[in-house]
Structure formats: structure tokens, C-alpha cells
N, C-alpha and C positions, 0 to 999 in steps of 0.2 A: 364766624371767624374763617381766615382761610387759610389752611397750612398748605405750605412750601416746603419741598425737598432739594436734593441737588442732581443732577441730571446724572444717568447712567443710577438709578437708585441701587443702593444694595439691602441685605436683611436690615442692616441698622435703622438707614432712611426709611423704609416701610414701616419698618415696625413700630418705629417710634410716632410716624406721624400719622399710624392708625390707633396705637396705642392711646394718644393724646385726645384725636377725634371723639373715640368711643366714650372718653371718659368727659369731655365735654359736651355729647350729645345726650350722654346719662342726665344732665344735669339741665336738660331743659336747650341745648346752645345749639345753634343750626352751624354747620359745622362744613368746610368743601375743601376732601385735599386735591393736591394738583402736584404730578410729578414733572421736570421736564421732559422726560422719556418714557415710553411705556415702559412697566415697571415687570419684570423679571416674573415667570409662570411662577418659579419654584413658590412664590407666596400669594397664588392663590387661595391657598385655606384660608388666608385670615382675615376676619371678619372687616369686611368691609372695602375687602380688595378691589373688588370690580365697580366700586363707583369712585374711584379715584380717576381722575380726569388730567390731559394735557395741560401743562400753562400756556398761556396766550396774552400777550400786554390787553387785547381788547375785552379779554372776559374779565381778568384780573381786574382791572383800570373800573369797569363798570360794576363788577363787587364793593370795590372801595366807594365808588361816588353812592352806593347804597349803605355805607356804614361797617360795614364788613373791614376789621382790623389784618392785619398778615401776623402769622406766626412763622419762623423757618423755622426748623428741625433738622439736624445734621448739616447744615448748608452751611460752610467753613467762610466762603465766600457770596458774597451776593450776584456776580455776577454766572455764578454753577445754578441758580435758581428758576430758571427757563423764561424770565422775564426780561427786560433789557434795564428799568430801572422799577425802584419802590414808587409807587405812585403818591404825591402827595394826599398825605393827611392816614396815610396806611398805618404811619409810626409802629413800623415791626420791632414785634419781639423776637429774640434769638435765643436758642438752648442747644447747646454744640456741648461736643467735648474734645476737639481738635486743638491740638498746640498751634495749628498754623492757622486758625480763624482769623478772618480781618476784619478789623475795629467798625464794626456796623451797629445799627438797631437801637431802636430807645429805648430798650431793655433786653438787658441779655444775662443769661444764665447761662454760663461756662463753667465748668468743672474737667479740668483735660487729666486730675486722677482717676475718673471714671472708666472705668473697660468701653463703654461705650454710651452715647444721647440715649439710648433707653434705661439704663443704670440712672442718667440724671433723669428722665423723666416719670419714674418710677418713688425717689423722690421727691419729685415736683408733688405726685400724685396724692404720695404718705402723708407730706406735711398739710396736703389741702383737707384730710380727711375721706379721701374721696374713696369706696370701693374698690379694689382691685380685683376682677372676677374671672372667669376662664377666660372669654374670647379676650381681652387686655392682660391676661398673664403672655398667653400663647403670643401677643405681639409683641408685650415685651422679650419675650425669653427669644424666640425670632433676633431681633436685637444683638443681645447678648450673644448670643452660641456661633452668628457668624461674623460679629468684630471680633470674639475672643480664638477665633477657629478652632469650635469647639472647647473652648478652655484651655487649647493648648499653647497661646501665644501667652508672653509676662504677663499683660493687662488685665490677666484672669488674676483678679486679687480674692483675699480672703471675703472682702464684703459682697464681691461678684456671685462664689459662693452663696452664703447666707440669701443675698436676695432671689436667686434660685429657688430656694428653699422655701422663703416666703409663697413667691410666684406656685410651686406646689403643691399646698396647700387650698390652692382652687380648684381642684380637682385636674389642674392641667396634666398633659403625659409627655415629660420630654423624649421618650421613644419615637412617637404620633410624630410632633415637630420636627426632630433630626429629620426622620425618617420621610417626610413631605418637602423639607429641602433638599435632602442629599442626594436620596434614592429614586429619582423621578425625570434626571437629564432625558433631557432631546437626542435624536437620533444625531443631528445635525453636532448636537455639543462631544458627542464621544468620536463622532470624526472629525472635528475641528481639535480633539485633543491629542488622535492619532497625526494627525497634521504638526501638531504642535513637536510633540515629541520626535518627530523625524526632523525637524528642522533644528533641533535642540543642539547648541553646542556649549562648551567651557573655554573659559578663558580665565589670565589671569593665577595660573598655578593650580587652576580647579576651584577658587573661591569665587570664580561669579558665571551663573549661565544665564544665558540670552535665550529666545525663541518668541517665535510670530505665529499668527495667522494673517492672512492677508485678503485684501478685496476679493481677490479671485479663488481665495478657499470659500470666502464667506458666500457668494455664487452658487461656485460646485453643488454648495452640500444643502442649499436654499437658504441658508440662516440667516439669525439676525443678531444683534448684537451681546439680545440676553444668552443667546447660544454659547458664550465664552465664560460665563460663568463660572468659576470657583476653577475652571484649569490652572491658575495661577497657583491654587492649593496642590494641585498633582504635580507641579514643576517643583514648588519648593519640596517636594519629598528627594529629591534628588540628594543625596549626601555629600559632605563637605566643603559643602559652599556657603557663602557668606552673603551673598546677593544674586537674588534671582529676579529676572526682566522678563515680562510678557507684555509683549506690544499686540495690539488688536487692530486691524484698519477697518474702521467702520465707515468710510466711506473713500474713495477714491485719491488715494494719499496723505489720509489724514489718520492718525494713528490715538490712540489713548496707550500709555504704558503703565504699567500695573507693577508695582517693585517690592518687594520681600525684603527681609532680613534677618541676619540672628545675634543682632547686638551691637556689631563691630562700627559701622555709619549710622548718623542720622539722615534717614532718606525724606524727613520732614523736610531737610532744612536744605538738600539737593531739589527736590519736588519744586518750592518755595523758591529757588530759584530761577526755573522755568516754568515759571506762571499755576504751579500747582498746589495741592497742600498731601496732609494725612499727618502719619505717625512716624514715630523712629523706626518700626520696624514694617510698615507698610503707607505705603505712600503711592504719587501718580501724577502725569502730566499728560498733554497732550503733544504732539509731534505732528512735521507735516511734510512730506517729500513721500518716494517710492521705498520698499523697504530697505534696499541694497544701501539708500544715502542717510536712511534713519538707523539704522543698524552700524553703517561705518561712525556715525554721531554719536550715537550711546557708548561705544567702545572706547570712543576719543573722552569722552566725559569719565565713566565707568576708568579707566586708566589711569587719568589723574586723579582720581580720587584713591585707586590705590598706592598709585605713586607716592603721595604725602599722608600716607597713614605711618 
């Protein structure tokens, strides 16, 4: 089999689609995931990180004509996949939990009340009978603690809980976990975040702040993209506000925006309108200009949206 994720991977995508691997490599199944981005330090502990591999249409393509089926895993869209298309005869399955997934896969397993793809694939798991053992707790709870951040967005439901609970029972240690995502940033990430915060501003009455990193920060400080990593957690600590924007330029004009909330918009359904997806209260698109013309764009957008509230 070969799992897919969606490019820029975060805890979820990882977790979920090691989580999956392990528990199909348990069972005799030769197993290859592929991210389209190198995929974030902070999850190198978990088992299996370092043979996770680039997609490529050429390696993919020639998986399939060897028999090898496609799983995606978190990947709302097919084209977020780092592939250009599904190769015939791949016939993927999908298991997502995004409101804004699009109509793909010849089977697909959606649950968008789940906190997160590792919540469904944890049930995938239960109902197959299969083991759930430390190194497949630890990727799922991975998963879980940073689509819920840390349990403190709504989608931390009561069964989010409980399957924690399950999860340690395997002797897993959610101390270990936290503490190997949270407390382990790059030199480069705590200056890109001192960066971030000086460019920080409010608009809007104080319910919505903006702020960037840009090409030329990302340079300065030698970084790369996982370097931006969970700063969008240190902006939304920012008090009362209602929307919070962090734009990244990962390459020379071209930007990823990263968007927060606390209720009031669905940024699913703003996202989804510039080519993006996620959640109601965390969502994302891509943008393309200098920041001065993507910044005045987001403001013009961000505006009318408060406008007709």
C-alpha cells in the first residue's frame, strides 16, 4: 500500500499516516508513505518517521503498475497530495475528517465530527481488531493533541478524551509526546517568531490580527518552512480577537496563510473559497504577490467579512 498525505504535513497528517502504516505493516502488509513536503523535525520520534519519503508522479506511477493500491490520509483534496493525478488502476481510499474534503476516492471514510484523521483512524483500527500498541498510540495521540491544540480548541470532544485514555493504556506518556512537539523549536523558529510578533498588528476594532514572515526573514535566519511551525498558536494567544492571519512566504511571493478563530466566521468556507480547505475555526489558503499586495488583499477580504457580520 501506499499512503499519501497533503503537503506542508502537520501532527495530524503524520501521525495518522504512520499510525496506519504500522498497524498495516503489523499484519504482514508492505507498506510506503510519501509526504509531499519534508515533513516537520518536531515528529521525529515517531516510529517510522525517517523512512517516509517525497512523492514523485514517477515512483508513485511505478508503485501502482506493481500493484501497490493509494491510501490518502488527511488530504481534504487530491490535488494537496504532491502528486499531479491518481494514476489509473490506484483506486484510492480516503479517510479525512475535514468539512471541506472534495468528492474523490473509491472509498472514502469521512467523519468531519471527529477532532481529527487520527480519532477516525483509531477507529478504523478498533473495529478491524487490530492491536493498538505504544509506538501507534504515540502517533495517534501525535494526531490528536495538535489538531485539538492540545485539547484546547471545541473539537476536543468528550470521546477525544476517552480515546486518550484508551491510547494510555499502552504504556504511552503524554508528558514524552507534548514535550517532543512543543519543547524542541529550532533556533530559526523562535526568530521567525520574534519576527512575527514585531510585524504584528490589529485591525478591525481589535477583533482580527495579521502578521507575516517573509522570504527574506526566512533567509536571514537559514530556515525553512517547518521552521514556522505552531507560531500561529503564539499569535492566536493575542487577546480579543476573533481572527487571527499568519501568512508564511515559502518561496519568493508566494505565500501559505494560516487562519485561527473563536467561533464567530466559518474560515472553512472563506478558505474554500480561495482554493483552500480546513475547519471552522482553523483553516488555510495559498496567496501570491509581495507581502505589502497580499497583506492589503487579506484586509480587503478580512473587511468584508466583518462588514456583513
Amino acid at each position: 500500500m501506499i499512503i499519501l498525505t497533503h503537503e506542508n504535513p502537520d501532527g495530524d497528517a503524520i501521525g495518522s499516516a504512520l499510525a496506519l502504516s504500522k498497524a498495516m505493516q503489523s499484519n504482514g502488509s508492505k507498506v510506503i508513505v510519501f509526504s509531499p513536503d519534508n515533513p516537520p523535525s518536531s515528529f521525529d520520534f515517531l516510529d517510522g518517521f525517517n523512512d517516509i519519503k517525497i512523492a514523485s508522479d514517477p515512483e508513485v506511477i511505478e508503485l501502482v503498475r506493481k500493484g501497490y493500491r493509494i491510501i490518502v490520509v488527511d488530504g481534504s483534496s487530491p490535488n494537496r497530495c504532491g502528486i499531479s493525478n491518481f494514476p489509473p488502476g490506484s483506486d484510492p481510499i480516503v479517510i479525512d475528517h475535514h468539512p471541506t474534503i472534495e468528492d474523490y476516492g473509491q472509498m472514502v471514510f469521512v467523519d468531519t465530527t471527529k477532532s481529527s484523521t487520527a480519532e477516525n483512524i483509531f477507529h478504523i483500527l478498533n473495529a478491524a481488531g487490530m492491536q493498538i500498541g505504544l509506538t501507534i498510540s504515540e502517533c495517534l495521540f501525535t494526531g490528536i493533541i495538535t489538531d485539538t491544540g492540545s485539547f484546547k480548541y471545541p473539537n476536543a470532544t468528550s470521546e477525544t478524551f476517552e480515546i486518550t485514555a484508551q491510547l494510555l493504556k499502552s504504556g504511552m506518556s503524554t508528558a514524552k509526546v507534548s514535550s517532543m512537539i512543543y519543547e524542541r523549536m529550532s533556533y530559526a523558529n523562535r526568530k521567525l517568531l520574534g519576527r512575527a510578533m514585531e510585524r504584528l498588528s490589529v485591525s478591525f476594532g481589535g477583533k482580527f490580527a495579521i502578521t507575516a514572515v517573509t522570504w527574506k526573514d526566512m533567509n536571514e535566519f537559514e530556515a525553512e518552512l517547518r521552521d514556522t511551525d505552531f507560531i500561529i498558536d503564539e499569535i492566536r494567544k493575542l487577546g480579543g480577537c476573533e481572527i487571527y492571519v499568519f501568512a508564511k512566504e515559502y518561496r519568493p511571493d508566494q505565500f501559505r496563510i494560516s487562519m485561527r478563530g473563536r467561533g464567530m466566521f466559518d474560515l472553512s468556507q472563506l478558505a474554500l473559497k480561495y482554493g483552500g480547505g480546513g475547519h471552522h475555526d482553523a483553516a488555510g489558503f495559498n496567496a501570491t504577490g509581495d507581502w505589502l499586495f497580499v497583506r492589503a488583499n487579506l484586509l480587503q477580504i478580512f473587511e468584508s467579512l466583518f462588514d456583513n457580520k
